[in-house]
C-alpha positions in Angstrom: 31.2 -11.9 52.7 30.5 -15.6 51.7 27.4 -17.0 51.0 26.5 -18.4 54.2 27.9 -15.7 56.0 24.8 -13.6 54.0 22.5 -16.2 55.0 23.0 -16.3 58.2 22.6 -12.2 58.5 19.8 -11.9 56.8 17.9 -14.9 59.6 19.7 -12.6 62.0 16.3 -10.4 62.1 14.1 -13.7 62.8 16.1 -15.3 65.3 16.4 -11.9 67.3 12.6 -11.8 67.2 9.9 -14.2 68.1 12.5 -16.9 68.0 15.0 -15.3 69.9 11.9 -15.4 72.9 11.3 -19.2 72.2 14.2 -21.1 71.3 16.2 -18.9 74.4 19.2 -22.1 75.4 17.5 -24.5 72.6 17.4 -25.5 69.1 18.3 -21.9 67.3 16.9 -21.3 63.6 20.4 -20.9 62.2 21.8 -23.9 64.1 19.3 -25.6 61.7 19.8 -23.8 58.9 23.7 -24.6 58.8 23.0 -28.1 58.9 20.7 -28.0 56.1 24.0 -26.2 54.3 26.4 -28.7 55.5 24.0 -31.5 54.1 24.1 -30.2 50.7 27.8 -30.2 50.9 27.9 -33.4 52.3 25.3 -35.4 50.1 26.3 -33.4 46.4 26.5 -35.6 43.9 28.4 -34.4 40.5 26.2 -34.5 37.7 28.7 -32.5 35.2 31.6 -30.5 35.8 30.0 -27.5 36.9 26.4 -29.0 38.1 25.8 -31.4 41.3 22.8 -32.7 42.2 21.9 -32.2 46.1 18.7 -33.2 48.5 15.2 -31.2 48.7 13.6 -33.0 50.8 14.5 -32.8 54.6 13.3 -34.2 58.1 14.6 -32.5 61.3 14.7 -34.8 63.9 13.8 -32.7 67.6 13.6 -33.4 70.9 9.6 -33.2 72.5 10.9 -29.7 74.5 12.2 -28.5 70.7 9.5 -29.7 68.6 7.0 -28.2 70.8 8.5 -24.9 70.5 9.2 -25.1 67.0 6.3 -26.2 65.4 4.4 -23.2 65.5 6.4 -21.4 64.0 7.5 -23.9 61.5 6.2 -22.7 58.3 7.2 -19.2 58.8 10.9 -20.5 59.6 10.2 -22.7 56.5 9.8 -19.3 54.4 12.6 -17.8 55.7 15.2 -20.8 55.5 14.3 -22.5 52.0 14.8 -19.1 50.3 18.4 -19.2 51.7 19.2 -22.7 50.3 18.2 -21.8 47.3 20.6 -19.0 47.3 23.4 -20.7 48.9 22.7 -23.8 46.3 22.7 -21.7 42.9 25.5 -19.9 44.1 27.6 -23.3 44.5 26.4 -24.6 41.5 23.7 -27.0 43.1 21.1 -28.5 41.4 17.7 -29.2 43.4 15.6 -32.1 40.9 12.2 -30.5 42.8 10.6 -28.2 45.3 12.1 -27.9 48.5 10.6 -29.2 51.6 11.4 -29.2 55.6 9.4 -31.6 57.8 9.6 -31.3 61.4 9.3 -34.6 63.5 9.6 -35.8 67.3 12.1 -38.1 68.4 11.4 -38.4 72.4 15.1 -40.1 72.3 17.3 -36.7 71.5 18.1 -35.0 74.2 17.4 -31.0 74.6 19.4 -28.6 72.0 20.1 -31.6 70.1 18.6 -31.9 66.3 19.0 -34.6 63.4 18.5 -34.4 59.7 17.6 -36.9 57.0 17.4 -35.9 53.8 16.6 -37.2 50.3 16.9 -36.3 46.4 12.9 -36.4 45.1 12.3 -36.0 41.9 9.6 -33.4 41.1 6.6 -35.7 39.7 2.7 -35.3 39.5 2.9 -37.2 42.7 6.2 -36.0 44.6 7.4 -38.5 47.1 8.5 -37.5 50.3 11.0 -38.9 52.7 7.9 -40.8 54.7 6.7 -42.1 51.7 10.0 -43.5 50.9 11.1 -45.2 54.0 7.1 -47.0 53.8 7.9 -48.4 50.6 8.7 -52.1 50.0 11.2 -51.2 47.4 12.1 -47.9 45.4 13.6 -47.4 42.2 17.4 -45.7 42.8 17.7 -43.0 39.5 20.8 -40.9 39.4 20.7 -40.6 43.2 17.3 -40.5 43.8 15.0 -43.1 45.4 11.4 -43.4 43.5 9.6 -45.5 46.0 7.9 -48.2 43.9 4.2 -48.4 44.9 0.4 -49.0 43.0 0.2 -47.8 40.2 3.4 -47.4 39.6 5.4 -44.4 36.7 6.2 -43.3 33.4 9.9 -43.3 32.8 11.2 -40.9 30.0 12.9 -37.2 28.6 9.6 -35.4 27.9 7.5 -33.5 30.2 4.8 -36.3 29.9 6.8 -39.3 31.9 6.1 -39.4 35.8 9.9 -39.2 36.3 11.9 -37.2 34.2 15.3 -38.3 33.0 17.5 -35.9 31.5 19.4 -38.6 29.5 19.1 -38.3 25.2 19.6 -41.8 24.7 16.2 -41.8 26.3 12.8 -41.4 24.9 10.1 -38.8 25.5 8.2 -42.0 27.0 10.4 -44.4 27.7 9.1 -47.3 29.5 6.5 -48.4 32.3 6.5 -49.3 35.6 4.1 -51.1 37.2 3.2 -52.1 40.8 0.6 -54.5 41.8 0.2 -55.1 45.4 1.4 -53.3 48.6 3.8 -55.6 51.4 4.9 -58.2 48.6 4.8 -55.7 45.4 4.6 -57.7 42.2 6.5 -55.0 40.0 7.3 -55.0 36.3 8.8 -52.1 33.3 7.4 -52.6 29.5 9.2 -50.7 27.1 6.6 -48.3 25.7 8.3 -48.2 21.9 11.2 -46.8 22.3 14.4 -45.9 20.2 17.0 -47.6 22.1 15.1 -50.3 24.4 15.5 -51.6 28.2 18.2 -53.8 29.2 17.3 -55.7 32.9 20.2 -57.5 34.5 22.5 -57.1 31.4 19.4 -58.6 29.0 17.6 -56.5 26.4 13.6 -57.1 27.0 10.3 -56.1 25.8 9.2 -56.7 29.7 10.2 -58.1 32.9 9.4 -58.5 36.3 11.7 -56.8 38.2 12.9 -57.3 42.3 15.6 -56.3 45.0 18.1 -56.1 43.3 17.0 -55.6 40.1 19.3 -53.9 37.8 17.6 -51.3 34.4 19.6 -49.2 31.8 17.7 -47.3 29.6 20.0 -45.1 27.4 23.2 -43.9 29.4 21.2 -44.5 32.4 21.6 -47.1 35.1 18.6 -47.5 37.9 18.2 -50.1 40.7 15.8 -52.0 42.3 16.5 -51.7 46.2 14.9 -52.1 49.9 14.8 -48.3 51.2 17.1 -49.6 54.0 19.4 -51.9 52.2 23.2 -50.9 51.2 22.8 -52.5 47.5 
């Protein structure tokens, strides 16, 4: 029996329930939950041979019929399904970079029985971002995969356990460098290298500081980042 196969036997019990009575010729629990498998699949991204790196942060899109059933049962679902993707992800050899979360939210547009997911890579931070919190930012950093979106105060970049983001790179310091954001619709946003071994390079020049825009493109160590729009194709 594959993974998925288990999973899907062990929501067996929920979706005969309660859900069973309320999702009757809608939106099913493991409908959702194969997506959210297929996702990983679809949006892994190799990090070593054996390691990929795959989204924990998700957004299921539902009609107003299926989001009004849903919801409240939502966090119970939630208990039962993120489990499961952890399961199915160590099993395939998937790395999640933070906690896992599933958002529900109404699109009036989708028709009944019909869902959508969006889903990104967040780094776990003091501050986690989250997909909304992305898509409202001006600009976010891209590290690795994963979009940081760039608003006030700004991060810590670095190894240690003391930067904001984390960077499993060792041509990069415990605390690396800064990033700082001044302003909200026109962000004024700059990095300082906070003593480091091996500097910042910005647009293929080594720097103490600069300002930084779309665009923008950072290595520190063996790491490359970008500056981007949360919409753009950069």
């Amino acid at each position: 029996m594959g993974v998925f196969d288990n999973l899907e036997r062990k929501l067996e019990g929920v979706v005969n329930g309660a859900f069973a009575r309320a999702f009757k010729g809608d939106v099913q629990p493991v409908e959702i939950t194969a997506r959210l498998q297929k996702e990983l699949d679809a949006e892994a991204r190799m990090l070593s041979r054996d390691r990929k790196l795959v989204p924990n942060d998700f957004a299921i899109g539902l009609s107003s019929h299926d989001y009004d059933r849903l919801v409240p049962y939502s966090r119970t679902l939630n208990q039962d399904i993120i489990p499961q993707l952890r399961e199915y992800a160590a099993n395939a050899g998937y790395i999640f970079n933070g906690p896992v979360t599933i958002a529900y939210e109404q699109d009036a547009d989708l028709p009944l029985g019909r869902f959508t997911v969006l889903s990104q890579a967040v780094a776990a931070a003091d501050t986690p971002a989250t997909t909304t919190s992305i898509r409202r930012a001006s600009l976010v950093l891209e590290v690795n995969g994963i979009r940081h979106p760039l608003t006030e105060p700004g991060f810590t970049l670095g190894r240690g356990t003391d930067a904001d983001v984390r960077i499993n790179d060792p041509g990069i310091s415990r605390l690396h460098a800064r990033i700082s954001v001044h302003g909200a619709r026109d962000p004024q946003v700059t990095i300082e290298d906070m003593g480091s071994t091996n500097g910042i390079v910005v647009d293929g020049r080594r720097v103490q500081s600069a300002s930084l825009r779309e665009g923008s493109r950072i290595e520190l160590g063996n790491t490359r980042m970008l500056v981007r729009s949360p919409v753009s194709d950069v």
